[in-house]
C-alpha positions as CSV (number, residue, x, y, z in Angstrom):
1,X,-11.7,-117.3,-30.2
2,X,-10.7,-119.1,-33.2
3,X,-9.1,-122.4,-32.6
4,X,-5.5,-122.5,-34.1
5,X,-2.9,-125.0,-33.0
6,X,-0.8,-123.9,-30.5
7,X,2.3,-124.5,-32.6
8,X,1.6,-122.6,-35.3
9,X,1.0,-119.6,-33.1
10,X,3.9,-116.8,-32.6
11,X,5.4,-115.9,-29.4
12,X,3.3,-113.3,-28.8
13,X,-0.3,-114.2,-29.5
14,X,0.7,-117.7,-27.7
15,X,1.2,-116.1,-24.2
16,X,-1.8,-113.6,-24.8
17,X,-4.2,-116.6,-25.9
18,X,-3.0,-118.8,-23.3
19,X,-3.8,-116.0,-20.7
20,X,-6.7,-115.5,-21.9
21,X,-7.6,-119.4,-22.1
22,X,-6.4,-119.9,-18.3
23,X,-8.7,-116.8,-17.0
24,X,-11.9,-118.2,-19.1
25,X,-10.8,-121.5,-17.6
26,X,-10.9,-120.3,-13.8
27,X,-14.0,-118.4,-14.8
28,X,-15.3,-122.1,-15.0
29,X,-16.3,-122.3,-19.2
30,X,-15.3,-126.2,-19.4
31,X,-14.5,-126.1,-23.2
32,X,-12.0,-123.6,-22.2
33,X,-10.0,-126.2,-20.1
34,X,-8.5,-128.5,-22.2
35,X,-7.4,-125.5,-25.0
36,X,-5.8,-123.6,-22.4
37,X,-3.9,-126.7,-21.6
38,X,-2.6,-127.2,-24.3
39,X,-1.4,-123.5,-24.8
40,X,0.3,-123.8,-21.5
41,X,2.4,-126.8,-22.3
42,X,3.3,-124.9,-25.6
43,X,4.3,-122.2,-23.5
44,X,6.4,-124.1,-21.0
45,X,7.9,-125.8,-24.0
46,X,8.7,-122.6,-25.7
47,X,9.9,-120.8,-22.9
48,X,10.6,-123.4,-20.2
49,X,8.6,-123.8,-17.0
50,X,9.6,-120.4,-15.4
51,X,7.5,-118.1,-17.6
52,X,3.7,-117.0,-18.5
53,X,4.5,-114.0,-17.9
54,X,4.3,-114.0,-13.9
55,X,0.1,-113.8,-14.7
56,X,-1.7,-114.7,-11.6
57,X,-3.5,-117.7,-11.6
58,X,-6.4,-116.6,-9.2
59,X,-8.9,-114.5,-10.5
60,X,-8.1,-110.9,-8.8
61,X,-9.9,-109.9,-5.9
62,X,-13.5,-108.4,-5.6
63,X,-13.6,-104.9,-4.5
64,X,-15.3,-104.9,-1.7
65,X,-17.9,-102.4,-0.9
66,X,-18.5,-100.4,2.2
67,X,-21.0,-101.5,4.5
68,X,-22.5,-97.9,4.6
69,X,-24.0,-96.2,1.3
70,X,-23.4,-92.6,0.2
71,X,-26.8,-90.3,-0.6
């Protein structure tokens, strides 16, 4: 991921980059942590503090397997 300023970013490729900063974040990569910060407060400048998008925070759930295999 190329490292633009969040400013200079348009609407659009802001909210996917952040997004895709946050889930890299929670995924634990620490250089992601402090970029995706700073996309967020561009976000919530931008758009206020109501919006990303309504994109979950929390990794989604692992599908769980059954406890019993198929031949």
């Amino acid at each position: 991921m190329s490292m633009t300023e969040p400013g200079s970013l348009d609407d659009e490729e802001l909210l996917n980059r952040a997004h895709q900063l946050r889930l890299l974040a929670l995924r634990g990569h620490s250089e992601a942590r402090g970029s995706a910060h700073l996309h967020e407060v561009e976000v919530r400048r931008r758009f206020g503090s109501a919006t990303t998008l309504s994109a979950p925070l929390e990794p989604a759930p692992a599908r769980r397997r059954p406890f019993w295999r198929f031949w």
